[in-house]
C-alpha positions in Angstrom: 109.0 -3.8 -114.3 107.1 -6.3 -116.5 103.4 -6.5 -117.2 100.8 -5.8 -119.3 99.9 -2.2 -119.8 95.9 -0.7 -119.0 94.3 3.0 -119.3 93.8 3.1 -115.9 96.4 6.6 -115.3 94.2 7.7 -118.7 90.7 6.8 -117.3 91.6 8.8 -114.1 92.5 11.5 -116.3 89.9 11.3 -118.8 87.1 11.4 -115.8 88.8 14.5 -114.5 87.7 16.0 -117.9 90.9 16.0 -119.6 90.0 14.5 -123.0 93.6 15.1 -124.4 96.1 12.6 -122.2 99.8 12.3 -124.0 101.7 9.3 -123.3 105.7 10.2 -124.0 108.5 7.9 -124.5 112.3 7.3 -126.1 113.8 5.1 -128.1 117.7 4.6 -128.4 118.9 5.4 -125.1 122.1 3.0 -124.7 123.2 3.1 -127.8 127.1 4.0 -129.4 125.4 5.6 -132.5 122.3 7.4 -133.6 119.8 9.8 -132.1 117.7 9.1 -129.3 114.1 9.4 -130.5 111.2 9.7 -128.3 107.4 9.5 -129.6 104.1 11.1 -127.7 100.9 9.6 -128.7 97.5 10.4 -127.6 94.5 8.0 -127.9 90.8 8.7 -127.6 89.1 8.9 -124.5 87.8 5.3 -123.4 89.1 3.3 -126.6 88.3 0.1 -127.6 90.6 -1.0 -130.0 91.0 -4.5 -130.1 94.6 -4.1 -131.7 95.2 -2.7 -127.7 95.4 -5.9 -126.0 98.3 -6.7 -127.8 100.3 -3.6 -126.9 103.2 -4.6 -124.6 106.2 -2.2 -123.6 108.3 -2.3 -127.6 111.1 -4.4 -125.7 109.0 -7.2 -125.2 107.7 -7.7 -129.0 109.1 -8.7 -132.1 109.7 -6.8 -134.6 107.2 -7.8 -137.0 104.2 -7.2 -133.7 106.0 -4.1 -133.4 105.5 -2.6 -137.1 101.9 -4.1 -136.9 100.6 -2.4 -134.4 102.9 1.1 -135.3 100.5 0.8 -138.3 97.3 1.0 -135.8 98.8 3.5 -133.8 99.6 6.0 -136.6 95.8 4.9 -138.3 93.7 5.4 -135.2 95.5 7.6 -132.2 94.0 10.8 -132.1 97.4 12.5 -132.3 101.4 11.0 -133.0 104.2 13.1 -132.8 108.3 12.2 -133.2 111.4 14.3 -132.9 115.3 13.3 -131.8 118.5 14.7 -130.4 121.1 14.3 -132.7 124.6 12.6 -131.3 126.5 16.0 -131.4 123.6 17.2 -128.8 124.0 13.7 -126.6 127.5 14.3 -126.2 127.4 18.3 -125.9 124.5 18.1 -123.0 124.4 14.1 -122.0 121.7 11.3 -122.8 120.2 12.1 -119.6 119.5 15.6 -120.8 119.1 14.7 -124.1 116.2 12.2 -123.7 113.9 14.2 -121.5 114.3 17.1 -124.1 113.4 14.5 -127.0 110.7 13.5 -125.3 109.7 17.4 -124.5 109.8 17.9 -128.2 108.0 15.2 -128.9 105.1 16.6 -126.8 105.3 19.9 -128.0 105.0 18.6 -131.4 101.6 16.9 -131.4 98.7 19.3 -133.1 97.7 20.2 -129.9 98.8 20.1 -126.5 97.4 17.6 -124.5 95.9 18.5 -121.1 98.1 16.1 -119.4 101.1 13.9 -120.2 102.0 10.4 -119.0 105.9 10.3 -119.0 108.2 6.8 -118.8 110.8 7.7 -116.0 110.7 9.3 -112.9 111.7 12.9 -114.6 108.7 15.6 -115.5 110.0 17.1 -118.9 111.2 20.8 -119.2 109.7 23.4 -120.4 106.0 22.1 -120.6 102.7 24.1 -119.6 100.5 21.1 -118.6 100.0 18.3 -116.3 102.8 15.8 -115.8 103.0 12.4 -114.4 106.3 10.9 -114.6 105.7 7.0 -114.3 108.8 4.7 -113.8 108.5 1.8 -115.9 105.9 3.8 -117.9 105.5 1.5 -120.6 104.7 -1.5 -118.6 102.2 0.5 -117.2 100.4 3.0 -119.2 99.0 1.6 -122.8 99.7 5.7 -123.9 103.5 5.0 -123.0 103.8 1.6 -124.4 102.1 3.0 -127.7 104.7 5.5 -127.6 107.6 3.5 -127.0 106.4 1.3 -130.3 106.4 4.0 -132.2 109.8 5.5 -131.1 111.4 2.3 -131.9 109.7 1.9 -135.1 111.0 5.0 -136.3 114.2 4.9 -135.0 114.9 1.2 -136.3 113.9 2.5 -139.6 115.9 5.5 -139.2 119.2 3.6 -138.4 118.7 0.8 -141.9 118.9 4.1 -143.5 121.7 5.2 -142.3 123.2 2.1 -142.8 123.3 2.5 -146.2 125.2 6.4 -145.7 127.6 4.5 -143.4 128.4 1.0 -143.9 130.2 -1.4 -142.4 129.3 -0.7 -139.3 126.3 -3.0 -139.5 123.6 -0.6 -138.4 120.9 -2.3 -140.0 121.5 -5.2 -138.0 122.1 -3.7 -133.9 120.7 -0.5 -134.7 123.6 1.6 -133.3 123.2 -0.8 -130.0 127.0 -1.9 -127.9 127.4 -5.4 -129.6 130.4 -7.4 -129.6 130.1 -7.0 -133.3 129.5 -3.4 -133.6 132.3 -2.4 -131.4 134.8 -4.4 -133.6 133.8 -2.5 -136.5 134.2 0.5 -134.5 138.0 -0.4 -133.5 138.3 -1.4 -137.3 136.8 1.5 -139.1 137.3 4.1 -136.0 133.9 6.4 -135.3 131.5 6.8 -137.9 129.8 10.3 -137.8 126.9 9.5 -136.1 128.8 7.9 -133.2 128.6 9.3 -130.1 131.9 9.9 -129.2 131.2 10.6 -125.3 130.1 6.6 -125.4 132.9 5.4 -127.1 135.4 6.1 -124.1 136.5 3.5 -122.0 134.2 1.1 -123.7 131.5 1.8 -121.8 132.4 2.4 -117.7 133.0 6.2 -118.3 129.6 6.5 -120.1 128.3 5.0 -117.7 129.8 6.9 -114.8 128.6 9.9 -116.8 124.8 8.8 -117.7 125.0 8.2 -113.5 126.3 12.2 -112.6 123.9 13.7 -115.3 121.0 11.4 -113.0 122.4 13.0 -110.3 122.7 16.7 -111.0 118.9 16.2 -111.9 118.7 14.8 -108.4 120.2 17.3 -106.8 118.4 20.1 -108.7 115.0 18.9 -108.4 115.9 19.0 -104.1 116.3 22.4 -105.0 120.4 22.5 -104.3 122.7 24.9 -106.3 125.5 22.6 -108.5 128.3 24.7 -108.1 131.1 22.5 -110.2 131.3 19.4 -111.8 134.5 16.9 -112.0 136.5 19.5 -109.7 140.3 18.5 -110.4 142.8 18.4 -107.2 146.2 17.5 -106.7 144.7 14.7 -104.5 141.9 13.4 -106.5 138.3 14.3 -108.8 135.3 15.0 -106.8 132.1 14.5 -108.9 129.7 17.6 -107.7 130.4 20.3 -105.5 126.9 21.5 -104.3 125.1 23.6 -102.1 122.7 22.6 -99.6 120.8 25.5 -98.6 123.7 27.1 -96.6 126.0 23.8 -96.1 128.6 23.0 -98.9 128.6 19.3 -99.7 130.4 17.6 -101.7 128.8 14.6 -103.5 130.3 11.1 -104.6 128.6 9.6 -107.7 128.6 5.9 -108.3 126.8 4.1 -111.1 125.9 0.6 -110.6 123.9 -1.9 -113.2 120.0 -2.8 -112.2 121.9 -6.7 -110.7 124.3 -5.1 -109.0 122.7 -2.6 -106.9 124.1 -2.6 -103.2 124.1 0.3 -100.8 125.6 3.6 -100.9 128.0 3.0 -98.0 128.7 -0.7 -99.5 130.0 1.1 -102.5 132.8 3.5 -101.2 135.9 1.5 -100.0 138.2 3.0 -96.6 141.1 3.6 -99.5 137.5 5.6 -101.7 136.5 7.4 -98.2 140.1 8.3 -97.5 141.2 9.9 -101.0 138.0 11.5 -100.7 138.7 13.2 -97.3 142.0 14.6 -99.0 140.6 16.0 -102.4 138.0 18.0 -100.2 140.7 19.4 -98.0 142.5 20.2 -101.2 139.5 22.0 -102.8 139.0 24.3 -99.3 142.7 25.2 -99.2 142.3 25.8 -102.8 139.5 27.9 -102.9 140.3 29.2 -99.0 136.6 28.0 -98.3 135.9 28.2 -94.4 132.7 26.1 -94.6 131.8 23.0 -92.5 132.0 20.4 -95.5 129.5 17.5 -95.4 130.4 14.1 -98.0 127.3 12.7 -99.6 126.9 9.7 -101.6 124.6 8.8 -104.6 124.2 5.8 -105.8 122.5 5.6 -109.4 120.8 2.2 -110.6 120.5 2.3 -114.2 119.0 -0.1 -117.1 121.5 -1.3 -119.9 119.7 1.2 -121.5 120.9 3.8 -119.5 117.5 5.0 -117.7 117.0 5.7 -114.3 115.9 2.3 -112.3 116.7 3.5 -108.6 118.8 6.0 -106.3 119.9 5.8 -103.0 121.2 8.8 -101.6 123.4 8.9 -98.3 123.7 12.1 -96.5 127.2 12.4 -94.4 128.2 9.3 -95.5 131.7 9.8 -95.4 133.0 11.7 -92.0 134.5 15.1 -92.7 137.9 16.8 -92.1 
């Protein structure tokens, strides 16, 4: 989504009464190396800044726009708050996990608790006692979130030309812990720095992204209100990706992460060869377990950024027909 930002989610807000409006967003998403950092910032109620009409979401400005108006933000928002999930905790709990609890502790970190929090992405954030609104493509959208998403990559950039000089070689200063061609030379050169995140180093790529797609779904699935029984369930005939329950129907869910250009459907995505192995490792898994449940065969289809967030998902039910 491209655009220019308004206030218009914050004027709603502000004429409910709620003078304190958070807008919440991450930095450092897709990256091999580094902490994802997320920002909240708060502005005052009807602003008129002029430095505001040249907010954009940070992706779209250069650097040097990007530190300028960082400066504003810091000088004249009521309220500016960082924090960051280190790589350890991206690889122990996922990015996808990782980022809305950066962004939670970014929140919870301002002065005060805002009334109600703007939040890039289509996720509300755990563990927070006010109003959420969860806005995909938040920073083309709210000038909160943009201000936010300045900041986070601000301080992250900084961040990672420090780090550069604790680890170099790698070139940190210059991708900022991003998958360039350079960067993952000097990873096969100089192996894993410790600030890599090791769960993105495998298979260059396709299993991160196959794993940034499941964490999307289990959120999914959660949020439905199903129970996720087991995750990457071995069988002799094959991996299923979630094992979940539907209310009182056990279904067993295929996970496929696809790119924002190459989205397709959910059926388009599983081959007869896919639906067939499928069949098999779900007959496995009930004589295995001796389950006696009618099984049903979902499929989620995950569209994500090259950052790694959440553009899109498409999910099938019975997609595949059961044993």
């Amino acid at each position: 989504m491209t655009g220019r930002p308004s206030l218009e989610m914050e004027r709603e807000l502000w004429r409910e009464g709620m003078g304190l409006v958070a807008g919440v967003d991450e930095a450092g998403r897709g990256c091999l190396a580094g902490p994802v950092m997320a920002a909240a910032v708060v502005l005052p109620p009807f602003p008129s800044f002029p430095w505001l009409a040249l907010v954009r979401d940070s992706k779209a400005l250069s650097s040097r726009s990007r530190e300028e108006l960082w400066a504003h933000i810091r000088r004249e928002a009521l309220m500016v708050a960082v924090a960051q999930v280190p790589p350890e905790e991206i690889d122990r709990v996922g990015i996808h996990v990782a980022s809305l609890t950066a962004m939670a502790q970014a929140v919870a970190s301002l002065p005060s608790l805002p009334q109600a929090v703007l939040v890039d992405g289509p996720w509300a954030l755990p563990g927070l006692r006010c109003r959420q609104v969860p806005l995909v493509g938040g920073d083309a959208r709210s000038l909160s979130v943009a201000c936010a998403s300045i900041v986070a990559k601000v301080e992250r950039d900084r961040l990672m030309a420090e780090l550069d000089a604790l680890y170099p070689g790698y070139g940190f200063r210059r991708h900022k812990g991003y998958g360039t061609s350079a960067h993952w030379e000097a990873v096969r050169r100089l192996g894993p720095s410790p600030i890599h995140r090791l769960s993105f180093l495998e298979g260059r790529g396709d299993r991160a992204l196959g794993r940034q797609a499941e964490e999307a779904a289990v959120a999914y699935l959660a949020a439905l209100g199903w129970e996720v029984l087991e995750r990457n369930r071995r069988t002799p005939e094959g991996e299923i990706d979630v094992v979940a329950r539907d209310g009182h129907e056990l279904v067993f869910v295929e996970v496929k992460g696809r790119r924002s250009e190459a989205m397709g459907t959910p059926a388009e995505a599983i081959t007869p060869r896919k639906r067939r192995r499928l069949v098999r490792a779900v007959l496995s898994y009930m004589q295995e377990t001796g389950c006696q449940a009618q099984p049903r065969i979902d499929v989620l289809l995950v569209r994500l950024g090259r950052g790694g967030q959440v553009l899109g998902l498409e999910h099938l039910r019975g997609a595949v027909e059961g044993p």
